[in-house]
C-alpha positions as CSV (number, residue, x, y, z in Angstrom):
1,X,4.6,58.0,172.3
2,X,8.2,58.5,172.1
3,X,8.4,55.7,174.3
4,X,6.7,53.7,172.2
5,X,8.5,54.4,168.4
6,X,11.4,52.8,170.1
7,X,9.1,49.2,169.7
8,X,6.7,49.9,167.0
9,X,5.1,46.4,166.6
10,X,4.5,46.9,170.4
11,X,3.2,50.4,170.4
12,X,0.9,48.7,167.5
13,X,-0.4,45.9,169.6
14,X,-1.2,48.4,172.6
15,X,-2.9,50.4,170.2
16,X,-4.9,47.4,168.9
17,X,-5.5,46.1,172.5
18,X,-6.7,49.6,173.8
19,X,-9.3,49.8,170.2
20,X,-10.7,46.1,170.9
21,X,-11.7,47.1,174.4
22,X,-13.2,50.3,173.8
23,X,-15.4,48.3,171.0
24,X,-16.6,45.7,173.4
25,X,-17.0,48.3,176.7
26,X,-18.8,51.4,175.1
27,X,-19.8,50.2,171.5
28,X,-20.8,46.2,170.5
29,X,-23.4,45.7,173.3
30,X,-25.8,48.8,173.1
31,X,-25.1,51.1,169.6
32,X,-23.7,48.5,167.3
33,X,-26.8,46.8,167.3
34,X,-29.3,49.9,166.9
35,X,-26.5,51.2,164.0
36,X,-26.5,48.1,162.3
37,X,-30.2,48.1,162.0
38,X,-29.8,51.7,160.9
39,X,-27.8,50.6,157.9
40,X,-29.5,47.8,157.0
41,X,-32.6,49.0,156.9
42,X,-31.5,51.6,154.6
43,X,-29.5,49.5,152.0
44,X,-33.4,48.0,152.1
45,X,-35.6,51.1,151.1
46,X,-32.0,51.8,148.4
47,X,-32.7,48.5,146.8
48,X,-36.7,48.6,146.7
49,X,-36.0,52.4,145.1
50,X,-33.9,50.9,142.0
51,X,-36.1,47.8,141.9
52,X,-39.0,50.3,141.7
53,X,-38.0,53.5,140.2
54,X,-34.4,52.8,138.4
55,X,-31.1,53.8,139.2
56,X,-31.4,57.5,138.8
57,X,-34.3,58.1,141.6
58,X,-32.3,55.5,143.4
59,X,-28.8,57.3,143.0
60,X,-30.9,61.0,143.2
61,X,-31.7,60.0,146.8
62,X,-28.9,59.6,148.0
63,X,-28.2,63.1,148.3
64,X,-29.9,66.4,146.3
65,X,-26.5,66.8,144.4
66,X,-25.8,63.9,142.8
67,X,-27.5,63.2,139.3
68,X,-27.5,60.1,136.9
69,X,-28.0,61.0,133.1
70,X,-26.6,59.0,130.0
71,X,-24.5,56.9,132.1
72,X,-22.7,59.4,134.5
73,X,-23.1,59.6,137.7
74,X,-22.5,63.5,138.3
75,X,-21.3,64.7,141.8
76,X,-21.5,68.7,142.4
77,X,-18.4,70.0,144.6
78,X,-20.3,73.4,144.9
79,X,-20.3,73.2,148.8
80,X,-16.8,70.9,149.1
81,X,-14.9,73.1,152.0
82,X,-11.7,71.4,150.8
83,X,-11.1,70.5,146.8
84,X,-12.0,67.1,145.7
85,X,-9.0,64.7,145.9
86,X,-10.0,62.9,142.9
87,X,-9.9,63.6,139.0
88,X,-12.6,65.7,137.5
89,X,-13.9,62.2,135.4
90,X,-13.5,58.7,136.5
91,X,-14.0,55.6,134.5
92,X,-15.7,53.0,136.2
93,X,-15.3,50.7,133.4
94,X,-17.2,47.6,134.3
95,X,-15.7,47.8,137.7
96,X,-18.7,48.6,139.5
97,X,-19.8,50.7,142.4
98,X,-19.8,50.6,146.0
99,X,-22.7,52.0,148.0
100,X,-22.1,52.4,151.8
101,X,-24.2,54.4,154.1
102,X,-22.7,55.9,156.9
103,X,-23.4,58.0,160.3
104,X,-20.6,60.2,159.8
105,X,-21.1,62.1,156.5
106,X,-23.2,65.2,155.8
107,X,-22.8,64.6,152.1
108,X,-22.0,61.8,149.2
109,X,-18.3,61.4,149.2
110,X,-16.7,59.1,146.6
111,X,-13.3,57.3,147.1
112,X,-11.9,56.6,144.3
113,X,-8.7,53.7,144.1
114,X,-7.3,52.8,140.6
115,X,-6.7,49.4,141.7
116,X,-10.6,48.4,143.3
117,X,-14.1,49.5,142.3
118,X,-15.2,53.1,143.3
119,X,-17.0,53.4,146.6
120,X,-19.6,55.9,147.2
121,X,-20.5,57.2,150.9
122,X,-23.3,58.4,151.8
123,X,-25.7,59.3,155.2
124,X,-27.8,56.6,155.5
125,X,-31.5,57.5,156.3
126,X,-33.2,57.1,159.8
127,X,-29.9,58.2,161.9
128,X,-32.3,59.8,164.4
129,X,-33.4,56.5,165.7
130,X,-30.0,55.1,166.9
131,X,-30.9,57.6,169.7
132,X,-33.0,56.0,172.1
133,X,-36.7,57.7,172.0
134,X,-39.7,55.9,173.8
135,X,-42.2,54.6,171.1
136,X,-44.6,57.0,169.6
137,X,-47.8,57.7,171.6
138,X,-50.8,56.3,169.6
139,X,-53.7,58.0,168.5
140,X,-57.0,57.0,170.3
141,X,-58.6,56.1,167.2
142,X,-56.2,54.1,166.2
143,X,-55.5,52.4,169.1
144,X,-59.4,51.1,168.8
145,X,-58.7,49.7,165.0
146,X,-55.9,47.7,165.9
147,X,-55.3,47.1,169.8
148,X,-52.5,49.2,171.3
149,X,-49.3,46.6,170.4
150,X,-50.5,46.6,166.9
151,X,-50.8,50.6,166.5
152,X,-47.5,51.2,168.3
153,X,-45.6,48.5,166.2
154,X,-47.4,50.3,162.8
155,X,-46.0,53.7,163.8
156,X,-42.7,52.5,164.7
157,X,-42.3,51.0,160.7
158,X,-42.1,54.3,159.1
159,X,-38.1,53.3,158.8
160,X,-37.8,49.0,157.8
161,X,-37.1,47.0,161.1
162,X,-36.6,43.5,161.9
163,X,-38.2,41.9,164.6
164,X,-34.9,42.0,167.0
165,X,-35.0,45.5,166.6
166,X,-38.4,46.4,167.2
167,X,-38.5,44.3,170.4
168,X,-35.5,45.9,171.7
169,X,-37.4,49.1,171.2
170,X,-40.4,48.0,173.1
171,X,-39.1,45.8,175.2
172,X,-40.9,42.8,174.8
173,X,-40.3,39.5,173.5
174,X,-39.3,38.8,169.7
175,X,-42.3,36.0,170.0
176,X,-44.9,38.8,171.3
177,X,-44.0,41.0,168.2
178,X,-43.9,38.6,165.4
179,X,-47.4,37.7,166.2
180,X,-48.6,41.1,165.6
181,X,-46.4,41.8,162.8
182,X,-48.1,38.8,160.9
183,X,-51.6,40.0,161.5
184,X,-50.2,43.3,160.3
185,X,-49.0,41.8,157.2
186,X,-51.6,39.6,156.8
187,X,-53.9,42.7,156.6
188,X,-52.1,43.9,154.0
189,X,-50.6,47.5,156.5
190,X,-46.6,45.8,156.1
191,X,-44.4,44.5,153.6
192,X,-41.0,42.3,154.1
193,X,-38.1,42.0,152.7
194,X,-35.1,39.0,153.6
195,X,-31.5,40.1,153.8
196,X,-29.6,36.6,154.3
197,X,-31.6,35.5,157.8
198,X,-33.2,38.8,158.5
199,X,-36.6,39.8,157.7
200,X,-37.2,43.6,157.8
201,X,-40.6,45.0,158.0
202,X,-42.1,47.8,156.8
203,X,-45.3,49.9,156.0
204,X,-47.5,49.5,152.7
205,X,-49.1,52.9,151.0
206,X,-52.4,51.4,153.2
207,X,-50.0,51.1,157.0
208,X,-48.9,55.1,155.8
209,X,-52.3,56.2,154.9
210,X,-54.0,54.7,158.3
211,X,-50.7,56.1,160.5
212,X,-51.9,59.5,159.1
């Protein structure tokens, strides 16, 4: 390091260099995908929760101490280890508001910049399955309703999941799983939604109430 405050632009572009490679050696391959699926999937079930239920079960969700009421969106600091580096009341002012889940938060954290609209982090749901875990087993019963690639996709929707993604996790084809995932919607067990060019499915009250 002392070595390298003598040159800072080229103890930046080492830096830079060393951060790119990491990305592509131990990140963009394997977890980026599984993460991003993670994240989408959760701005999903967010926007079909304020599209459904309004902005306070939506903003409620996010985590047990926030709270919407008459236009404020309230954040307790009750379990804040440090104090909150922000004013005690923040204007948003028709600015508007960021949401952006995260895997690296325990808790809602605003950040709050004068100059750009407020941005709210929070854990995003579903972090468990960026871990790798075999699909569920399949009850026997079941299995005999819908075939065993049917039940296994149907148990694997409790989180939304695009076709890519569930693939990946059972290693099979994209074709092979959109074929079952349209008999599956067909019959009324999964919804979609579109982000852009991806189609996230997931189960209907009917898909929960067979899985159980």
């Amino acid at each position: 390091m002392a070595r390298g405050l003598t040159d800072p632009p080229a103890l930046l572009a080492r830096a830079v260099d060393a951060l790119e490679s990491y990305w592509h050696t131990c990140l963009a391959d394997d977890w980026w995908p599984r993460v991003r699926a993670v994240l989408e999937a959760d701005l999903a079930y967010r926007g079909r929760v304020l599209a459904e239920q309004g902005a306070a079960a939506m903003l409620s969700g996010l985590d047990d101490r926030l709270t919407w009421d008459d236009g404020r969106l309230r954040l307790s600091t009750r379990h804040f280890t440090v104090a909150a580096p922000w004013a005690e009341e923040v204007g948003i002012a028709g600015r508007g508001m960021v949401l952006l889940p995260t895997l690296f938060a325990r808790g809602a954290q605003p950040t709050i910049d004068p100059s750009r609209p407020p941005v709210l982090v929070y854990p995003a749901r579903g972090r468990a399955l960026v871990s790798e875990q075999p699909p569920p087993a399949t009850p026997d019963a079941l299995v005999r309703l819908l075939g065993r690639p049917r039940a296994r996709l149907l148990l694997l929707l409790a989180e939304p999941a695009s076709t890519t993604e569930l693939a990946r996790r059972l290693d099979v084809t994209p074709g092979a799983v959109s074929q079952h995932l349209a008999v599956l919607y067909d019959a009324g067990l999964l919804s979609r939604t579109r982000t852009g060019r991806i189609v996230r499915y997931a189960r209907t009250a009917l898909g929960d109430a067979l899985c159980r």
